[in-house]
N, C-alpha and C positions, 0 to 999 in steps of 0.2 A: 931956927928950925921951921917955921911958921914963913919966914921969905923962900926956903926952901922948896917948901912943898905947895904954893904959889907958884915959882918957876913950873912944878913938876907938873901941876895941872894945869898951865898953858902950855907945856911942852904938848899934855895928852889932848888939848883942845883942839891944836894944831894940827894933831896927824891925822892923813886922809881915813877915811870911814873904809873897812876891810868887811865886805859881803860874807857875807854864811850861810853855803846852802850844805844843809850835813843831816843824815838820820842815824840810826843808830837802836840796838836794841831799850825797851824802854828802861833807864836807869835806875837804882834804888831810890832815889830821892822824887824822880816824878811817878813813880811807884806809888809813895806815900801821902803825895798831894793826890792822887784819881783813886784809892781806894775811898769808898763810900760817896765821892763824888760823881764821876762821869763813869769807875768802875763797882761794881759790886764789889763789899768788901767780902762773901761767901766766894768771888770770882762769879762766870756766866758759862753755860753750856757750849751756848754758839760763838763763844769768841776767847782764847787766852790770852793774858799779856804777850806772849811768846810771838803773837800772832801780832802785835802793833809793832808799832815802830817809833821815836821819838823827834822828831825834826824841829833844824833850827834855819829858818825863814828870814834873808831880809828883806828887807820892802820899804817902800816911798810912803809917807803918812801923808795925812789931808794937805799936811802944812808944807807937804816937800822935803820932811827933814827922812834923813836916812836910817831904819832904825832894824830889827835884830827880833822875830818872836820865835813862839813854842806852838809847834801842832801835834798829835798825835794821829795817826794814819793805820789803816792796814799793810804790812809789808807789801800786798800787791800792788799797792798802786803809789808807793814812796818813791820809784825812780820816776813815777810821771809828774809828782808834785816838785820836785826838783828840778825837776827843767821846766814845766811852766811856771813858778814862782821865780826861777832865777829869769826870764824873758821878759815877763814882768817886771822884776825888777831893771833888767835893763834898759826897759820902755818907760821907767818913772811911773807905772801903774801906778793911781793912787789906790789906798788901804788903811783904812782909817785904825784898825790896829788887829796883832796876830794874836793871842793870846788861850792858852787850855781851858776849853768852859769849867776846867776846877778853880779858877780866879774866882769864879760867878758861883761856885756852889754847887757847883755841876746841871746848873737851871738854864736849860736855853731859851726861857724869858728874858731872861736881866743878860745874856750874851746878847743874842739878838739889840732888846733894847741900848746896850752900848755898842751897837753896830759893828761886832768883834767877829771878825774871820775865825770858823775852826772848821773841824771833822769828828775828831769820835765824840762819842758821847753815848754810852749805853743808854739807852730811852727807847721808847714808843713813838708813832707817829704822832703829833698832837692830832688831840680828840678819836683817837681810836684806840686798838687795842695791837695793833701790829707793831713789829719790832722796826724803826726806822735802819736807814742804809747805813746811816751814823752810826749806829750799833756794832756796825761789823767793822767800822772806819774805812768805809768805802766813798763817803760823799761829804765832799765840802762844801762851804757856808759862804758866799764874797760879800762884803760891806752889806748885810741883811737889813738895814734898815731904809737904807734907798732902794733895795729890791727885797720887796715885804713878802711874805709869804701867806695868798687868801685861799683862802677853806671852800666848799663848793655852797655854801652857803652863806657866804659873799664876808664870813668873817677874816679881820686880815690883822696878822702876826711880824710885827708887834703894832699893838692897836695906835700906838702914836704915829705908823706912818701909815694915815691913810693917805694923807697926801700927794705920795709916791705909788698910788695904786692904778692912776690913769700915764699907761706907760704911751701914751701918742705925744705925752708935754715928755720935752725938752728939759734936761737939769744934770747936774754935775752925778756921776760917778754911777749911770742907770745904765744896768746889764743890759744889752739886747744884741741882736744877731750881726751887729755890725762893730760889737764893743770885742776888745782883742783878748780879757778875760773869757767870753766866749767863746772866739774862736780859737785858741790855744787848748781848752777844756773840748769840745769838737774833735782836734784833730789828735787829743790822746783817747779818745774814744768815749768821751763821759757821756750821758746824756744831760739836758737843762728842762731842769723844772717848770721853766717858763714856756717849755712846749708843751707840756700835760694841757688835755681838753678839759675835764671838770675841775681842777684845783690847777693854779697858779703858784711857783713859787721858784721867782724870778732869782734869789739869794744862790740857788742849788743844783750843785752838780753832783750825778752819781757814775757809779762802775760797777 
């Protein structure tokens, strides 16, 4: 049995890697991982589940391997994340990885700090008292830790990449207006955070 299912998973090793770009209403099961996490579990005024959407993402990782995540979206803007993600994908974009800030706890700290791509997340702006875009699952997040997000008071999120906050250097995987991340995100209409006058934040695109 054991040589068997050896053969079986070099037969599964072997076969070509099949792309998945798919949404879909959000499921029971991712239902119960975002209640309390990225959703209220009372529910929220300004936004129903009804209202997201559940997608499945795949994308090129740091390492070039080919791999399969979870975003949650507003249905408005789910057929433009499928086609820039699938273009992406076909361009080998790297993404260092896609995953529900409900991994994290629903903390866009500790996402951020693992440089994890998402969208919704019921929250606040950080350091205010406004409902962010992410709220309503209108704006995504691309590899957030090489494109940091800084406060108008020069603090910058997540505080380990200061590094990444002088966007004139040169370095692997930094959004800017000539990266095809942005212009993909551009030309379905999003805005980029990286153009905001008093705050920067190079991670973020809205609708």
């Amino acid at each position: 049995m054991s040589q068997l299912l050896a053969i079986l998973l070099n037969f599964l090793l072997m076969m070509p890697f099949q792309p998945v770009f798919t949404a879909e209403p959000i499921p029971p099961q991712v239902e119960a991982r975002m209640r309390g996490n990225s959703y209220p579990e009372g529910g929220a005024p300004e936004i129903r589940l009804s209202d997201l959407r559940y997608l499945r993402l795949s994308y090129y990782d740091f390492s070039g391997t080919p791999r399969t995540g979870e975003m949650v979206c507003n249905a408005a803007i789910a057929q433009d994340l499928l086609e820039i993600f699938e273009a992406l994908f076909e361009a080998k974009y790297p993404i260092r990885s896609i995953r529900l800030v409900d991994d994290f706890g629903g903390s866009d700290d500790a996402s951020m700090l693992a440089d994890n791509s998402s969208c919704f997340n019921y929250r606040v702006v950080a350091g205010t008292r406004t409902l962010s875009r992410h709220a309503l699952g209108m704006a995504v997040d691309i590899n957030p830790f090489e494109n940091p997000y800084i406060r108008p008071n020069g603090e910058v999120l997540p505080p380990e990449a200061k590094e990444f906050v002088d966007r004139t250097r040169d370095f692997p995987h930094k959004i800017d207006r000539e990266d095809l991340c942005y212009r993909l995100f551009r030309e379905h209409g999003f805005t980029w955070g990286g153009a905001w006058t008093r705050s920067k934040d190079y991670q973020h695109f809205q609708k």
